[in-house]
Backbone bond lengths (Angstrom), bond angles and torsions (degrees), N, CA, C in turn:
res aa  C-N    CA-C-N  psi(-1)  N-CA   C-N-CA  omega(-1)  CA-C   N-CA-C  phi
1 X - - - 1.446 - - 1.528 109.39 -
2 X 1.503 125.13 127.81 1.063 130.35 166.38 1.249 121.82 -53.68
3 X 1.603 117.53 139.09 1.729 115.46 158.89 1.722 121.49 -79.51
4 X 1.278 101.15 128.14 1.352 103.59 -177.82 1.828 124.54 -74.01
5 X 0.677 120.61 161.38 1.759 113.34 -157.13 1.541 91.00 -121.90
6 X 1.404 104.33 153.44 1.624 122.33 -138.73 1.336 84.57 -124.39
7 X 1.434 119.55 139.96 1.559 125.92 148.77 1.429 128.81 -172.33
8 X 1.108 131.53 -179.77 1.300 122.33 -179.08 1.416 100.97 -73.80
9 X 1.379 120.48 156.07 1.648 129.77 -154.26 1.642 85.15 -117.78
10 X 1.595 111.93 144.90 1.163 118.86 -167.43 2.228 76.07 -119.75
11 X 1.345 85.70 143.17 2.164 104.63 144.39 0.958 122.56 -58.12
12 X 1.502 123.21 -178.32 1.048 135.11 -173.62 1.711 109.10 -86.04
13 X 1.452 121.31 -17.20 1.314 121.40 158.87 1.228 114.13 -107.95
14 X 1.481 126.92 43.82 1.177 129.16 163.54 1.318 106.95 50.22
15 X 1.342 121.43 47.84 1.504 122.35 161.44 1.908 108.61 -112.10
16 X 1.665 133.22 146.33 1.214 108.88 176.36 1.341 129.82 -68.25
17 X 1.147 118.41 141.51 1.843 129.49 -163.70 1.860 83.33 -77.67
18 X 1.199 101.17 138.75 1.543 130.17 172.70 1.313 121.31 -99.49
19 X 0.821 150.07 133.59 1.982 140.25 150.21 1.326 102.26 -133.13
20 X 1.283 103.29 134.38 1.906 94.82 157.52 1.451 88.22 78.46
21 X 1.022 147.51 8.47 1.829 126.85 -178.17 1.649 104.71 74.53
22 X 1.309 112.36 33.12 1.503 100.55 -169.00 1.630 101.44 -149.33
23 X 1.313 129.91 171.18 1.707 136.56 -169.23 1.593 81.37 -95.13
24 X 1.720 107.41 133.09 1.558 121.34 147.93 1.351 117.37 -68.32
25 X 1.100 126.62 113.11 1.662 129.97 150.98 1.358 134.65 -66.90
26 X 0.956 108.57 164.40 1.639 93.37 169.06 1.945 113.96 152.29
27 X 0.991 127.21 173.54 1.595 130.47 170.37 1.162 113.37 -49.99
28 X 1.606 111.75 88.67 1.462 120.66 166.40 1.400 133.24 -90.29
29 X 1.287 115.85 16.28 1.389 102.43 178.63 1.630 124.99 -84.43
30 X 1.628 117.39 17.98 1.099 99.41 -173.19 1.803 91.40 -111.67
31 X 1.266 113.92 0.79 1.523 138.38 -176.35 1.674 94.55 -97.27
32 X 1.572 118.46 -20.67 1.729 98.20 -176.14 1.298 102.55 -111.12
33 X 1.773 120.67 3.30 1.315 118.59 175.12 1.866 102.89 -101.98
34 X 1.284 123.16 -13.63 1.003 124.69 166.00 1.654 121.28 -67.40
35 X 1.513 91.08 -54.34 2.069 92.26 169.60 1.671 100.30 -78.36
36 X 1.031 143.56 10.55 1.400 115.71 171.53 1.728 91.98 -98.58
37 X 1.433 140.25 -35.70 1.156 135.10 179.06 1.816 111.55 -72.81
38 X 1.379 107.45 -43.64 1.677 86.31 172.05 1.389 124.83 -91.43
39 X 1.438 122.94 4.62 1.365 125.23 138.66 1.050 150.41 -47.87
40 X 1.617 139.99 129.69 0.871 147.70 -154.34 1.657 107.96 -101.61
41 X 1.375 132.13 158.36 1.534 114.58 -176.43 1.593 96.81 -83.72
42 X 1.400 127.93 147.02 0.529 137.00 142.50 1.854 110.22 123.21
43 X 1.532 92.68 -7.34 1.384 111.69 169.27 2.024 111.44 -54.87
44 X 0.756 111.00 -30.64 1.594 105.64 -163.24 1.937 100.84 -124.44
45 X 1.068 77.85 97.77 1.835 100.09 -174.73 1.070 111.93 -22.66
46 X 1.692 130.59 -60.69 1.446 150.71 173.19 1.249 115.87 -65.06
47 X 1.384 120.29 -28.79 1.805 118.60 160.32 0.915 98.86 -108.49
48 X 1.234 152.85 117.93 1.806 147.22 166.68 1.050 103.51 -110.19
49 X 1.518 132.24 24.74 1.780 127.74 162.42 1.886 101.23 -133.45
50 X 1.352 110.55 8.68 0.914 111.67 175.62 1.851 101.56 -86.87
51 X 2.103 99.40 142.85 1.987 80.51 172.17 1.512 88.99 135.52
52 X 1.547 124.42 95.93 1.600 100.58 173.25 1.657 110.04 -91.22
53 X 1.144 135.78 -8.14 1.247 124.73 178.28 2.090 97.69 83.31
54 X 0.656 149.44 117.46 1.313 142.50 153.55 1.250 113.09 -108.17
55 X 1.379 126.22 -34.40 1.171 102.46 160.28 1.462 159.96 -23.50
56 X 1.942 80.30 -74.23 1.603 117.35 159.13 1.315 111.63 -20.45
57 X 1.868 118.89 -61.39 1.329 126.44 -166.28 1.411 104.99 -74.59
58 X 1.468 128.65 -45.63 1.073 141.65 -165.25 1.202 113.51 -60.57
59 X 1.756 127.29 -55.23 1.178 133.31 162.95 1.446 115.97 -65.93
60 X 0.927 119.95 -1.48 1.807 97.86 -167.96 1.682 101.15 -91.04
61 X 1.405 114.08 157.84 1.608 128.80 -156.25 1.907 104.86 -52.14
62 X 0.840 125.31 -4.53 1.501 140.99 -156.47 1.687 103.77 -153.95
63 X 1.031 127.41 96.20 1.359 122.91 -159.52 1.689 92.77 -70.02
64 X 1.175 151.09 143.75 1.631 135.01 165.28 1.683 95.06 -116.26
65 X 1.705 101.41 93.61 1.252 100.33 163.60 1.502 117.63 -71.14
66 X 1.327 119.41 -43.59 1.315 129.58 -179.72 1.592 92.06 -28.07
67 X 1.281 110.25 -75.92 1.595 126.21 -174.15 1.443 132.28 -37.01
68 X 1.568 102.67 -40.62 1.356 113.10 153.96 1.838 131.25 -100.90
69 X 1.411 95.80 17.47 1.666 99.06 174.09 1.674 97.62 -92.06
70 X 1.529 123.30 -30.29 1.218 134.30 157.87 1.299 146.18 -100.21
71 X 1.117 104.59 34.36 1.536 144.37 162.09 1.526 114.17 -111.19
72 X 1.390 122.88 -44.91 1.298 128.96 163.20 1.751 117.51 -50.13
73 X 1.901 90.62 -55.98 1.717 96.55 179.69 1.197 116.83 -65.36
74 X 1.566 142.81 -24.63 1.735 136.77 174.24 1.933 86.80 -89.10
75 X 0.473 139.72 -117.54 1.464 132.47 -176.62 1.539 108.46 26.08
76 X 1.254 98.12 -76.67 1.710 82.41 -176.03 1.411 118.79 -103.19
77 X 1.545 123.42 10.49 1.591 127.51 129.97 1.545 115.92 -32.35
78 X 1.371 117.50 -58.24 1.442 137.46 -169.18 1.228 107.32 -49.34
79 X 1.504 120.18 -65.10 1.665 129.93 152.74 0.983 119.49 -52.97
80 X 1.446 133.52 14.66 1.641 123.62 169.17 1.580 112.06 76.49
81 X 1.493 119.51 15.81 1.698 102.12 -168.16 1.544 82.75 -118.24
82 X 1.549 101.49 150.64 1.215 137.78 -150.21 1.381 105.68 -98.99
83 X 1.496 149.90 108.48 1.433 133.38 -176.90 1.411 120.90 -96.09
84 X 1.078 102.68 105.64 1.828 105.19 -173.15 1.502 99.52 -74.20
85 X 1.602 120.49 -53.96 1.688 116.18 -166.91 1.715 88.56 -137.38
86 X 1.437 95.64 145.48 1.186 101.83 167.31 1.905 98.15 -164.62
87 X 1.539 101.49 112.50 1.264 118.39 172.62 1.172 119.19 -83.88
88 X 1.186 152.22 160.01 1.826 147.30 159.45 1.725 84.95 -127.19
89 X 1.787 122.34 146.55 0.727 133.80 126.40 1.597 153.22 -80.70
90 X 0.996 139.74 128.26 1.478 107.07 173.36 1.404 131.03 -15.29
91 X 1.445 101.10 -61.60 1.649 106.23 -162.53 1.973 101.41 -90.04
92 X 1.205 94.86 49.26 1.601 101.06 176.50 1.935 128.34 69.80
93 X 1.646 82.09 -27.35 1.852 88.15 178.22 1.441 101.50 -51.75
94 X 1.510 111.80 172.17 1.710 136.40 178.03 1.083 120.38 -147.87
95 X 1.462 124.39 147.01 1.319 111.97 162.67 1.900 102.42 -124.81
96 X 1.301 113.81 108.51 1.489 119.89 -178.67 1.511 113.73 -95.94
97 X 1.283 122.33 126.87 1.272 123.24 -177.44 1.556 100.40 -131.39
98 X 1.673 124.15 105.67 1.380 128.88 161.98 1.306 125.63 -124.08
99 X 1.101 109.91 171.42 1.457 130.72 179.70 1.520 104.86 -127.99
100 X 1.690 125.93 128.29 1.252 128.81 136.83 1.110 130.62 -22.30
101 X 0.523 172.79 76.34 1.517 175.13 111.76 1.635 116.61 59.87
102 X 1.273 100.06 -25.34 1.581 100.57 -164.14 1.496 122.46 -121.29
């Protein structure tokens, strides 16, 4: 069984969730595979190649899922998470199924 990874819990606008006058914690990895996919590289000062952009791929005139089904997989290789399923649709939907690694 994997260990689940701890962090301050972001909202729904990515601001930190508060209670009590204090930072929520809690099981973030489905919150650190979310900002590593709608991230851009160069977003996070200390990783600056971390960030696949999905957009980018998604919108551009030729969708290149190929491109972003393997952009997703070193991305979150990089972070140690494990990809059991990972679908791309045409019209941008996904279905991602991982495991931490650890």
């Amino acid at each position: 069984m994997s260990v689940k990874r701890q962090d301050i819990l972001l909202d729904e606008d990515m601001n930190p969730q508060i209670e009590d006058g204090d930072f929520v914690c809690g099981d973030s990895d489905s919150q650190n595979v979310n900002l590593i996919l709608q991230s851009n590289k160069g977003d996070f000062k200390a990783s600056p190649e971390v960030g696949v952009n999905m957009i980018s791929f998604i919108k551009s005139p030729i969708p290149q899922l190929k491109a972003l089904k393997r952009e997703i997989n070193v991305q979150l290789k990089n972070d140690s998470y494990l990809i059991k399923t990972l679908e791309i649709r045409n019209d941008g939907t996904f279905d991602l199924i991982f495991d931490n690694g650890y």
